[in-house]
N, C-alpha and C positions, 0 to 999 in steps of 0.2 A: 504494500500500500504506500502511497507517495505521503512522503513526510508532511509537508503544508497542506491540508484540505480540509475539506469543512464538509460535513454527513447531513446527507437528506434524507429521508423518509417518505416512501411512497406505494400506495395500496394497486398492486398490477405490474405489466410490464412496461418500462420507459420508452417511451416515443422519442427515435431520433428526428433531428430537426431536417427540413430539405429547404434549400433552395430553389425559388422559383423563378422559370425559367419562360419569357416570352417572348413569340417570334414577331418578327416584323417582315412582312412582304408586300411589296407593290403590282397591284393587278394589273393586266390590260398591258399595254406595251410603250412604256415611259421613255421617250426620246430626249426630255430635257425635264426644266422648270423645275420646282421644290416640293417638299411638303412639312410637316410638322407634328411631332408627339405630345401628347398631353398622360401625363402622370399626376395623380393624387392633385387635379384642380388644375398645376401648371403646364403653360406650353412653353416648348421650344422653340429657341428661333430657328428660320428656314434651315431647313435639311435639302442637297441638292440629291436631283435622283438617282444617279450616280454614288454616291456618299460609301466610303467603306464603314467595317464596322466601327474603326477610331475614331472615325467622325461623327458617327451616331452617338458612340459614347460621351464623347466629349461635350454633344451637344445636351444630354440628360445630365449630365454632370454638372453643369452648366445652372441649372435651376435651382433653388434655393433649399428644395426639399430633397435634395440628392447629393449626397458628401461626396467626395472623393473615395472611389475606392468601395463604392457602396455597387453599383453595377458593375457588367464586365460584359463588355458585345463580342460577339466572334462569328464567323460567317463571312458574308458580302464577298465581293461589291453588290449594292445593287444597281439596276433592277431584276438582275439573272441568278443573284441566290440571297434568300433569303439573309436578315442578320435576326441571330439570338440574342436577348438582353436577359445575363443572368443577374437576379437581385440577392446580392451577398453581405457580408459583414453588418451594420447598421438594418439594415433592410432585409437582411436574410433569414433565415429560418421562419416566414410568416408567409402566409395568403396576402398577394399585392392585390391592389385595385387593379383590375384592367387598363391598359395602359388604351388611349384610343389617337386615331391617324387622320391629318387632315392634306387629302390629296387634289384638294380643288386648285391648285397651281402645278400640277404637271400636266404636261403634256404631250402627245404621242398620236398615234396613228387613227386612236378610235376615241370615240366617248367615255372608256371605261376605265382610264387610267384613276389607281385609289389605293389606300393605303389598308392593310386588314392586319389585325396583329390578334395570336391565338395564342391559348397559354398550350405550353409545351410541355412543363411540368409543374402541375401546383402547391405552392409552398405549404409547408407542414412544418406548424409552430412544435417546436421539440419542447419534453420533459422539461419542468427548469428551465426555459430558457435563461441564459445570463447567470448560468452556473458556470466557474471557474471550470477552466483544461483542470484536468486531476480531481474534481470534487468525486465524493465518494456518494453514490446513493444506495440506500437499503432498501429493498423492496421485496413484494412477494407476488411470487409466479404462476401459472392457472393450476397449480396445484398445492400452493401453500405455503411453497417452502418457501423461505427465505434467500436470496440473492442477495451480492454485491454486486455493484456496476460503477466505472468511474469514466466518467468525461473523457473521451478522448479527441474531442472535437472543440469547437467555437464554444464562446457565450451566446452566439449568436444563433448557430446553429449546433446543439450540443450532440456528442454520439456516445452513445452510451455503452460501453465494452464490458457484457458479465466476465469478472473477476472469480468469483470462485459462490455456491452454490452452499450455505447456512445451515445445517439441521436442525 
């Protein structure tokens, strides 16, 4: 057991925490002009349609209610592959708000150029969150017994590693 830690108490097994993970794709066939993301109220400034995922990111990063270091995009370019915005550290291990896309400034070939963002994998607030790496928890299993389990994850998003098995 790790020397520094501090003991929880809990009836069940612990819920690790996930990170949620949403995509962003641009519909129809986007030759130029921008669009723009809206997170939790705020929007972005113009995103070009082109935009790799560093520029996505940059640009959520960008907004008041998104730290540094709290998403992470990977994917792009677009318009020909999608980008992924995972929401980690500060923002991580919880169910986000839908993030939503506004594509009425690009332009392309048809009328159908648009912005659709789908969640990819949905956040799941862990045990504790904002339990220390190393906290130890005590809990009991679908059969009664007793468990240890310790953090081997974020405060953020916590993982929960059984240690050894109580009688």
């Amino acid at each position: 057991m790790p020397q520094n830690y501090s003991q929880l108490v809990f009836d069940g097994v612990p819920v690790n925490g996930v990170n949620e993970v949403q995509r962003v794709t641009l519909d129809g066939s986007p030759t130029g002009g921008t669009f723009t993301l809206t997170y939790a109220g705020q929007e972005t400034g113009n995103i070009a349609y082109n935009a790799t995922a560093a520029v996505v990111q940059a640009a959520l990063q960008a907004l008041s209610n998104v730290e540094p270091g709290d998403v992470a995009c990977s994917g792009g370019s677009l318009p020909a592959t999608p980008v992924d915005v995972t929401f980690q550290n500060n923002l991580g291990g919880l169910n986000q708000t839908q993030m939503t896309g506004d594509g009425t400034s690009l332009t392309g070939v048809g009328d159908d150029e648009d912005v659709t963002i789908t969640t990819v994998t949905p956040g799941v607030r862990g045990t504790y969150r904002g339990a220390q790496n190393g906290c130890v928890l005590a809990a009991k299993n679908g059969d009664g017994a007793g468990v240890l389990y310790e953090n081997t994850g974020t405060r953020a998003t916590p993982t929960w590693t059984e240690l050894e098995e109580v009688v």
